[in-house]
C-alpha positions in Angstrom: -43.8 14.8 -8.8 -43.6 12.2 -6.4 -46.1 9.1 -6.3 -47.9 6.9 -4.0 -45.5 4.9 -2.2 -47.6 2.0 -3.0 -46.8 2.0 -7.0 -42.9 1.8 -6.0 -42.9 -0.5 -3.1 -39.2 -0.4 -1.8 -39.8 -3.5 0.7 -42.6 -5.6 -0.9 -40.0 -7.6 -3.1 -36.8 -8.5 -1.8 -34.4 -7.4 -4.2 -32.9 -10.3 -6.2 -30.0 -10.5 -8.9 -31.7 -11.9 -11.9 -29.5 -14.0 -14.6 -30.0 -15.1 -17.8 -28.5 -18.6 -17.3 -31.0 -20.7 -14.7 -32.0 -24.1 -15.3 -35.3 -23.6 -15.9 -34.8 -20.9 -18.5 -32.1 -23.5 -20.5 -34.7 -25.8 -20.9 -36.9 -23.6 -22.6 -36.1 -22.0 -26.1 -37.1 -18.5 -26.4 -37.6 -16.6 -29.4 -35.7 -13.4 -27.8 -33.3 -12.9 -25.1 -35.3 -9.7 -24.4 -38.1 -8.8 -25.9 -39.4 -4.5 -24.6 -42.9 -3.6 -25.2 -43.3 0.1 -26.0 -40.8 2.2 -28.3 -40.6 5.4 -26.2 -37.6 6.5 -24.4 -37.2 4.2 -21.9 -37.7 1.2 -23.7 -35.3 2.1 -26.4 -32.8 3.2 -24.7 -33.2 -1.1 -22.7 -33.2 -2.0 -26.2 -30.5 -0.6 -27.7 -28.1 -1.2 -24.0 -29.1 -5.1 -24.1 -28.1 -5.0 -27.8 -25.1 -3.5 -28.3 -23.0 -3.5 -24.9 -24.3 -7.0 -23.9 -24.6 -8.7 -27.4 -28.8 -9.7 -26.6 -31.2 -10.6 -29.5 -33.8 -7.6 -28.8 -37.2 -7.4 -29.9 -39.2 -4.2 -29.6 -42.8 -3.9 -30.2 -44.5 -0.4 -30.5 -47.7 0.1 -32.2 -47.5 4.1 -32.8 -44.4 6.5 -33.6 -41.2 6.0 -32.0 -40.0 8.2 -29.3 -43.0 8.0 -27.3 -44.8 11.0 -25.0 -41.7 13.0 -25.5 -40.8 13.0 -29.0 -43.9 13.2 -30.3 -46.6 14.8 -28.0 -44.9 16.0 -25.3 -41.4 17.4 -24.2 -39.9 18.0 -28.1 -42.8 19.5 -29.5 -43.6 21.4 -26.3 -40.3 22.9 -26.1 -40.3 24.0 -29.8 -44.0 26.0 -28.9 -42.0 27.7 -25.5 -39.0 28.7 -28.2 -41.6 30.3 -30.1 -43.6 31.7 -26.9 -40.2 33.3 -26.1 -39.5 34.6 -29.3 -43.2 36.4 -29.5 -42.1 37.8 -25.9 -39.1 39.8 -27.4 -41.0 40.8 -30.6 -44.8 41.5 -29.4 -44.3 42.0 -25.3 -41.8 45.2 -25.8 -38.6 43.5 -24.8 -37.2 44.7 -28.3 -38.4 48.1 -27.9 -36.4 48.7 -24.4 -33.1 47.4 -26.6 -33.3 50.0 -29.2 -34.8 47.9 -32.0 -37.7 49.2 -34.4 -39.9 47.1 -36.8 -42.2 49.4 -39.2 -45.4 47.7 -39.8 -46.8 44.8 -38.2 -45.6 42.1 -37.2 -47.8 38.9 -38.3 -47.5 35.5 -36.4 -47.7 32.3 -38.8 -49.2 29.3 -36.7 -49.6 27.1 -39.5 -46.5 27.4 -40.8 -44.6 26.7 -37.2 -46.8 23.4 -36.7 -45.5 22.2 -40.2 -42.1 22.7 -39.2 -42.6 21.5 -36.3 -44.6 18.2 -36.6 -41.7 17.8 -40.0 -38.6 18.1 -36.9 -40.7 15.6 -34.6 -40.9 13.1 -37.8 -36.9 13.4 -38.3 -36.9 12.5 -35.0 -39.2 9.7 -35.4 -36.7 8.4 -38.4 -33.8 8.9 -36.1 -35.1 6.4 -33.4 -36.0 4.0 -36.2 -32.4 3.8 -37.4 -31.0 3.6 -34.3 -32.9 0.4 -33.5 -31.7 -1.3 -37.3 -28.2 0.3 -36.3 -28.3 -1.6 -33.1 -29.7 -4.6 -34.3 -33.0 -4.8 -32.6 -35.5 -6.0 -34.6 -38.6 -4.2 -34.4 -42.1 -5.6 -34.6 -44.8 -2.8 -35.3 -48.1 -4.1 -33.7 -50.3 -4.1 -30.8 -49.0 -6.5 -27.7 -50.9 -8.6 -24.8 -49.5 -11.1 -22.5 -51.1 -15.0 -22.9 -48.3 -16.2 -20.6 -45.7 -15.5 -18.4 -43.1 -14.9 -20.8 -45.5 -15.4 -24.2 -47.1 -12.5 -26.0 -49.2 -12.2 -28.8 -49.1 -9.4 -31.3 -51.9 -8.0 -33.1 -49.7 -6.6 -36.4 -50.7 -2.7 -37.5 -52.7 -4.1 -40.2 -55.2 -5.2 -37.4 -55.3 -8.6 -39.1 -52.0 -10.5 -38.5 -51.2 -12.2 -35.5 -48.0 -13.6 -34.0 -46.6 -15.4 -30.7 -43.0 -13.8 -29.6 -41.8 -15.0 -26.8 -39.0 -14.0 -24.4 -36.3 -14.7 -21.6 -37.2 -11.7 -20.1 -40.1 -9.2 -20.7 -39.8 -5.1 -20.1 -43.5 -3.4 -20.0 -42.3 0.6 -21.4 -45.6 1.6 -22.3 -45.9 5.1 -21.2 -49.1 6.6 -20.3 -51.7 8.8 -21.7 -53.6 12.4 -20.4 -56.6 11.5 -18.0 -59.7 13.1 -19.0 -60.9 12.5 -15.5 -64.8 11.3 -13.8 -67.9 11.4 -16.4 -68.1 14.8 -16.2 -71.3 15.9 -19.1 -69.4 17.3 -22.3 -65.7 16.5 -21.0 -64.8 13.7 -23.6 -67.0 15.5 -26.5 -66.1 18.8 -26.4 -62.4 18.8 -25.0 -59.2 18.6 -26.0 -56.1 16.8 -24.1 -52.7 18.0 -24.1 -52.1 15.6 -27.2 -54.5 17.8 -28.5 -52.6 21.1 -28.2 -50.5 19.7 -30.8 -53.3 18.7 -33.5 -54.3 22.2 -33.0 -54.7 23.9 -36.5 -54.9 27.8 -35.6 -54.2 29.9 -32.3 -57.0 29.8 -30.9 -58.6 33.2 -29.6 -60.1 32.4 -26.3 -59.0 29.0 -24.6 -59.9 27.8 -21.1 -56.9 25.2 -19.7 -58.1 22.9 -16.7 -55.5 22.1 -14.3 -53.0 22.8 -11.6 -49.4 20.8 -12.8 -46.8 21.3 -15.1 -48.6 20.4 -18.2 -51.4 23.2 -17.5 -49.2 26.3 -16.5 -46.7 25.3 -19.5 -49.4 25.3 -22.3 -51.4 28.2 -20.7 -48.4 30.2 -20.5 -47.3 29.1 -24.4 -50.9 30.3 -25.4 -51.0 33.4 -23.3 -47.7 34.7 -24.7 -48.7 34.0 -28.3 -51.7 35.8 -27.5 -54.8 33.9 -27.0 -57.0 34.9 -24.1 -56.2 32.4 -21.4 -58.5 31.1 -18.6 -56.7 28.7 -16.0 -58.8 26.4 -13.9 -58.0 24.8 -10.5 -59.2 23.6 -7.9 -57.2 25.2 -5.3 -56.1 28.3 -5.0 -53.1 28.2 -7.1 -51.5 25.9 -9.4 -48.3 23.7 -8.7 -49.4 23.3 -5.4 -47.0 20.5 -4.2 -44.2 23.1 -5.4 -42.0 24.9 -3.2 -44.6 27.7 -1.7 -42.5 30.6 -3.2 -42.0 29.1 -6.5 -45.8 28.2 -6.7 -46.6 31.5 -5.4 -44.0 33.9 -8.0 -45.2 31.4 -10.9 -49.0 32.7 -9.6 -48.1 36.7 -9.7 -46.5 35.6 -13.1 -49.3 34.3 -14.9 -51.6 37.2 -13.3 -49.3 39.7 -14.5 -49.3 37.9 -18.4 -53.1 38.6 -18.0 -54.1 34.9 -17.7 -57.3 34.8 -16.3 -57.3 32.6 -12.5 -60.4 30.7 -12.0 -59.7 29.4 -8.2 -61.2 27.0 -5.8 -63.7 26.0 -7.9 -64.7 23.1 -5.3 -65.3 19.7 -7.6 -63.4 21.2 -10.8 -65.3 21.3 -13.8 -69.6 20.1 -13.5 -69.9 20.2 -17.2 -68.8 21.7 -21.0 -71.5 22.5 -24.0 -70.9 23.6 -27.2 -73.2 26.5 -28.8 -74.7 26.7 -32.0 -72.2 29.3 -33.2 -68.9 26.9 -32.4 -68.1 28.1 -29.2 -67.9 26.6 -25.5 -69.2 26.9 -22.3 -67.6 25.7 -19.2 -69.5 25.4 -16.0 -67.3 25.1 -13.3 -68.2 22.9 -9.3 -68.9 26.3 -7.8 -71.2 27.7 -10.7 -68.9 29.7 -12.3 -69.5 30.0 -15.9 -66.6 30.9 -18.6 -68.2 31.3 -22.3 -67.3 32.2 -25.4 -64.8 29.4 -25.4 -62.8 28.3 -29.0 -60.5 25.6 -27.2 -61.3 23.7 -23.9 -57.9 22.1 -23.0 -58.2 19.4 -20.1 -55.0 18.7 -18.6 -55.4 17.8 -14.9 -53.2 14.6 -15.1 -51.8 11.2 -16.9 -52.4 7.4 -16.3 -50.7 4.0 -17.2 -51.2 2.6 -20.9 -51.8 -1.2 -19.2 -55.4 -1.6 -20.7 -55.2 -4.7 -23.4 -51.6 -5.7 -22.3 -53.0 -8.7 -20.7 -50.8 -8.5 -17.1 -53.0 -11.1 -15.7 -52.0 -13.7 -17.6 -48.0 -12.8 -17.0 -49.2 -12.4 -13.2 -48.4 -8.8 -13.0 -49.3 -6.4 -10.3 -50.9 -3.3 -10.6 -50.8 -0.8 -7.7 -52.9 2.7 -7.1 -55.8 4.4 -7.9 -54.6 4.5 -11.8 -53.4 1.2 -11.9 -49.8 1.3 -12.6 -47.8 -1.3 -12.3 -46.2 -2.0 -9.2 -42.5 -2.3 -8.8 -39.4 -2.7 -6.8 -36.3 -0.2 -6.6 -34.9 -2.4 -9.5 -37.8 -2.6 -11.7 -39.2 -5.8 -11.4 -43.0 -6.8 -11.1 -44.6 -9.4 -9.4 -43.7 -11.6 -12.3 -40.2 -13.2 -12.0 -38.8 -12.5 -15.7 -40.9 -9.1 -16.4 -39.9 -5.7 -15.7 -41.6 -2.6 -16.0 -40.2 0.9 -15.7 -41.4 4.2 -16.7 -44.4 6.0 -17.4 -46.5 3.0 -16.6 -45.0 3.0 -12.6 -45.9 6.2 -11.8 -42.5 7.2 -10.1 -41.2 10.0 -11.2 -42.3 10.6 -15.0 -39.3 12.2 -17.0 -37.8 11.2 -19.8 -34.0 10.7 -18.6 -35.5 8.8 -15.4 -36.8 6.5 -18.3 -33.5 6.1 -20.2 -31.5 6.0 -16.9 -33.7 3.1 -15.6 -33.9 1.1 -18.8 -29.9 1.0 -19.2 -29.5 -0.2 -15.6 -32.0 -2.7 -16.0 -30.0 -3.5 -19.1 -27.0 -3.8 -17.4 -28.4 -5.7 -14.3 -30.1 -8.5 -16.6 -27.3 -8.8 -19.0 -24.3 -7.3 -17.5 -21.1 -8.8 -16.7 -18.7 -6.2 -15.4 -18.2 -6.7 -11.6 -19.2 -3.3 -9.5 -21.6 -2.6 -12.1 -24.9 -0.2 -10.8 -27.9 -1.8 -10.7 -30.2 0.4 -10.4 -30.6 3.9 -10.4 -31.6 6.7 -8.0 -34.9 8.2 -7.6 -33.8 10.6 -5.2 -32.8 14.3 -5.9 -33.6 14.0 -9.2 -34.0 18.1 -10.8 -36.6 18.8 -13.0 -37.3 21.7 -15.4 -41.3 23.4 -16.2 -41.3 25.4 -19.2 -43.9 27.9 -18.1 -43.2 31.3 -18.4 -41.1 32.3 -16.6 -39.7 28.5 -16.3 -38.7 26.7 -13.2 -35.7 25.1 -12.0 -36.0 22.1 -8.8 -33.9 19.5 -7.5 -34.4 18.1 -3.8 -37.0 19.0 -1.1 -39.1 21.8 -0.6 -39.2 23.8 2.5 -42.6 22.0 3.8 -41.1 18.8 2.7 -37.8 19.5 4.6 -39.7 20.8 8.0 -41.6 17.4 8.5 -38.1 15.4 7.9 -35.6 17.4 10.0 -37.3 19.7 11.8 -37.9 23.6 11.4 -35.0 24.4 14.1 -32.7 22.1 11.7 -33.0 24.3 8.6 -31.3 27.4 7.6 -33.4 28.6 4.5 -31.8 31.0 2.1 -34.3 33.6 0.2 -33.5 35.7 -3.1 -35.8 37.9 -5.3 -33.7 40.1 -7.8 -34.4 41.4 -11.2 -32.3 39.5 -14.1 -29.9 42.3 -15.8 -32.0 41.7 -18.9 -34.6 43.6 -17.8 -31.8 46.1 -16.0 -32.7 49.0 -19.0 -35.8 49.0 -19.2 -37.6 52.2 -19.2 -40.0 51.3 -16.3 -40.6 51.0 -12.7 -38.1 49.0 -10.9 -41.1 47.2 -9.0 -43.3 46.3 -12.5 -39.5 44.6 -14.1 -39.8 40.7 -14.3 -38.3 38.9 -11.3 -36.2 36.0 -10.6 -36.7 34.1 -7.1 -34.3 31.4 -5.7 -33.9 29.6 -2.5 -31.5 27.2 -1.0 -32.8 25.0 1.7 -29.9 24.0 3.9 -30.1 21.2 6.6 -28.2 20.3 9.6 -25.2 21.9 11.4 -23.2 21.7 8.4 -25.9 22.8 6.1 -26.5 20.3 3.5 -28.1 21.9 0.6 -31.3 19.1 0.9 -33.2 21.9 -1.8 -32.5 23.8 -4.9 -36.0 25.9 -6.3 -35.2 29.0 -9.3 -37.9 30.8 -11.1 -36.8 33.0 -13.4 -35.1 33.9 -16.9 -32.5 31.0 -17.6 -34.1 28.6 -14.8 -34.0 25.9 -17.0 -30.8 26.3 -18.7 -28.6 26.8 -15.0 -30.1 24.0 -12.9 -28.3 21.0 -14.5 -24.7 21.6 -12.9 -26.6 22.4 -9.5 -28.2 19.4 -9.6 -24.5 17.3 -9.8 -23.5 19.3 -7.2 -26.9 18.4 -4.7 -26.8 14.6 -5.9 -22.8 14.8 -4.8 -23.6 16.0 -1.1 -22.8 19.5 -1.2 -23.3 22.0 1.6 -23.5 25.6 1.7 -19.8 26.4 2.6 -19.3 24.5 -1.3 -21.3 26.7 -3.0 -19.4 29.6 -1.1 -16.2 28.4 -2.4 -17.0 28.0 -6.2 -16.0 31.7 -7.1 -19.4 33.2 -8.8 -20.0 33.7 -13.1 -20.6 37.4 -13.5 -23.0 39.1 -14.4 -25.1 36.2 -14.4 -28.8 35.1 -12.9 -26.6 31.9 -11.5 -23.9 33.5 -9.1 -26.6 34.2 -6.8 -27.1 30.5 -5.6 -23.3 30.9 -5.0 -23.4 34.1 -2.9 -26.8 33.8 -1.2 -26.6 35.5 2.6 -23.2 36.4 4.5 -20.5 34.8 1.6 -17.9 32.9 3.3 -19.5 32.5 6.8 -21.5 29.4 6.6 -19.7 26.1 8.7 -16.8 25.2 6.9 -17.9 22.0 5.9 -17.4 20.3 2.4 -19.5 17.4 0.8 -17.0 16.7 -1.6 -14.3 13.6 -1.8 -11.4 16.3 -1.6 -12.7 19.3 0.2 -12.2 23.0 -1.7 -12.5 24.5 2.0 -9.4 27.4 2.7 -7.8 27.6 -0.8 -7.4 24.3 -1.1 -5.5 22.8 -4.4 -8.0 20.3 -6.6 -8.0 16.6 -6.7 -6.4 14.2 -8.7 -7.5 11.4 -10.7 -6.7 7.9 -9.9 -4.0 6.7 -12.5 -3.0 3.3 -13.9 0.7 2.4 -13.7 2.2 4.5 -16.4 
């Protein structure tokens, strides 16, 4: 999901140390040593570093629920709806049947009762957050903020009455972002939902149409699908997660075909309009005159943008970069401002959750930190990523198009696996119809540094992590080779891909595991 090098400009600013103790800032009395606008992941986890490592007076202001995107309308709740989706999978898609288990009767499905327990885990988690701030000692300040100076904001209270002037030594803008509706498109706003939507949702809805080509499209269409609405995905190419490695985009596409989910492709201009008939229902007309009726739930998710609308960054001299305005910053998150910092969401580089918390405790650390040798900032490179559709996908690094234009096709080695997970080993069908799993390794130079790591598959999700140390630590091919494979499990195959044993002997690692080779010790203080 990489951005527009223009919203994370690595040259624009010079990278400078900032400190808390200049001249000018001495003068000046401040209400906070550090004052973070927006309670989601990010900004927290700034908040809570500055607080209790560094000993800062904290202010956080957030005018919704804690936790942000994530808790509340996107990765917590989305992951509880694939747990389901997964569950109905082994109950209503057979998978039971092929182990030997029998239900008499039928077996109901109880939406309701799954969003109350749902939105009732996403509200503990809301408490959680809210403890952990009083626990740390940041005081939070529920209301709207805007900038009316540099360093000076003004905050409309949640009443929508009171205001107040908080100032601060230095300013973090963690404000997130929202779904993008897109153009005026003639019934769009009126008659569809977002992907905060999903979640409001009351029932499951029979037929639902879901516009889009990313992440948040194939996850919720496939959620739907399995639970067993009748699911019509639109692009505008020919297949969704197009800036995906080509064979995961392409397995995820015979996936979703195979589920039954209706593909609406290349449909030129997207979506010309949406009307609702007198009986309830939608219609969607699609750029290329398609039509798709009979529609309970349209479901727009074809992207996000910045929450900067009201903050006020003109007055604090801010910066705002791209077609979507976010907010332009350097490798170390600062703006244009001297004294306000903005990571995130809002940046447009890279939108995960633990890039969020990663950035805001560095930033932490940088502003307030002591210790000498200290990080600064953190890496935006190699960073693996999960998508929840089913089946879900594992990445970390490049993909094989990405790799070609940097090194050179003669410079790869690519390794290829498609294999059937031992899951679906029993079941009583043909070999070719069984569920697959697809991996590749994309291997660079004459010592073959895996540069690319893409899974789709059962488990994806759950095996990438440790593969992802393993990329961000510089290992080659001959590495994987010499970490003796897990079996029976999906995993062993990124350690056994092509001839074992026979790739240039060649370690990334500080003490190599090449030839038998005993482990490494840690450094030890005089004992």
């Amino acid at each position: 999901r990489s951005k527009s090098p223009s919203i994370f400009n690595r040259s624009q600013y010079t990278s400078r140390k900032v400190t808390v103790n200049t001249m000018s800032d001495l003068e000046r009395a401040f209400d906070y040593d550090y004052v973070v606008i927006g309670g989601g992941s990010g900004g927290i986890a700034s908040a809570k570093r500055a607080a209790t490592l560094y000993g800062a007076k904290v202010c956080l202001i957030e005018k919704g629920r804690l936790g942000g995107t994530c808790v509340n309308v996107g990765c917590v709740p989305k992951k509880v709806m694939f747990g389901a989706a997964s569950v109905a999978e082994a109950l209503l898609h057979g998978e039971m049947d092929h182990y030997g288990f029998e239900v008499e009767g039928k077996i109901s499905f109880d939406w309701k009762a799954l969003k109350a327990r749902r939105d009732k885990y996403v509200a503990r988690l809301n408490g959680i957050y809210r403890k952990g701030l009083e626990s740390s000692k940041v005081k939070l300040m529920e209301g709207t903020a805007s900038f009316v100076g540099q360093r000076t904001l003004s905050v409309l209270g949640s009443d929508g009455k009171s205001i107040r002037k908080v100032s601060g030594r230095h300013i973090l803008i963690a404000t997130g972002g929202r779904p993008y509706m897109g153009p005026a498109v003639p019934g769009v706003l009126e008659h569809c939902i977002s992907s905060d939507g999903f979640f409001d949702l009351e029932a499951l809805p029979t037929v639902v149409a879901v516009i889009g080509a990313g992440y948040i499209a194939v996850e919720l269409a496939g959620i739907l699908r399995t639970l067993g609405s009748e699911v019509h995905l639109v692009t505008r190419g020919a297949m969704a997660l197009r800036n995906f490695d080509p064979a995961i985009s392409a397995a995820l596409d015979a996936a979703m075909v195979k589920s039954g989910i209706i593909m609406h492709r290349n449909t030129g201009g997207g979506v010309s309009g949406v009307t609702k008939e007198e009986e309830g229902k939608k219609t969607l007309t699609l750029a290329n005159g398609e039509v798709v009726g009979g529609l309970d739930v349209v479901l727009a998710a074809i992207g996000r943008v910045p929450n900067t609308d009201g903050l006020g960054l003109v007055a604090a001299g801010v910066e705002l970069a791209g077609d979507r305005g976010h907010v332009r910053v350097d490798v170390e998150s600062n703006t244009s401002a001297e004294g306000v910092y903005a990571l995130g969401d809002v940046c447009g580089n890279v939108e995960l959750t633990p890039m969020a918390i990663a950035a805001g405790r560095r930033l932490a650390d940088r502003i307030f930190g002591t210790a000498p040798g200290r990080p600064t900032k953190v890496s935006y490179e190699n960073v693996p990523t999960v998508v929840f559709s089913h089946p879900p996908i594992g990445t970390v690094g490049m993909t094989e198009p990405q790799a070609e234009k940097k090194y050179g096709r003669e410079n790869l080695k690519i390794y290829n696996s498609t294999f059937t997970n031992l899951y679906y080993g029993i079941f009583d069908m043909d070999p070719a119809d069984k569920p697959k799993t697809t991996m590749k390794l994309i291997c660079a130079g004459t010592d073959e540094l895996v540069v690319g790591i893409h899974i789709i598959g059962l488990g994806a999700d759950e095996m990438l992590q440790g593969f992802g140390v393993a990329i961000k630590m510089g290992c080659t091919k001959q590495d994987l080779d010499s970490c003796i494979a897990i079996h029976p499990t999906a995993s062993e195959e990124l350690v056994t891909m092509g001839v074992w044993g026979t790739s240039p002997q060649v370690s990334g690692a500080r003490v190599s595991p090449m030839d038998g080779a005993p482990m490494g010790e840690p450094k030890m203080s005089k004992m």
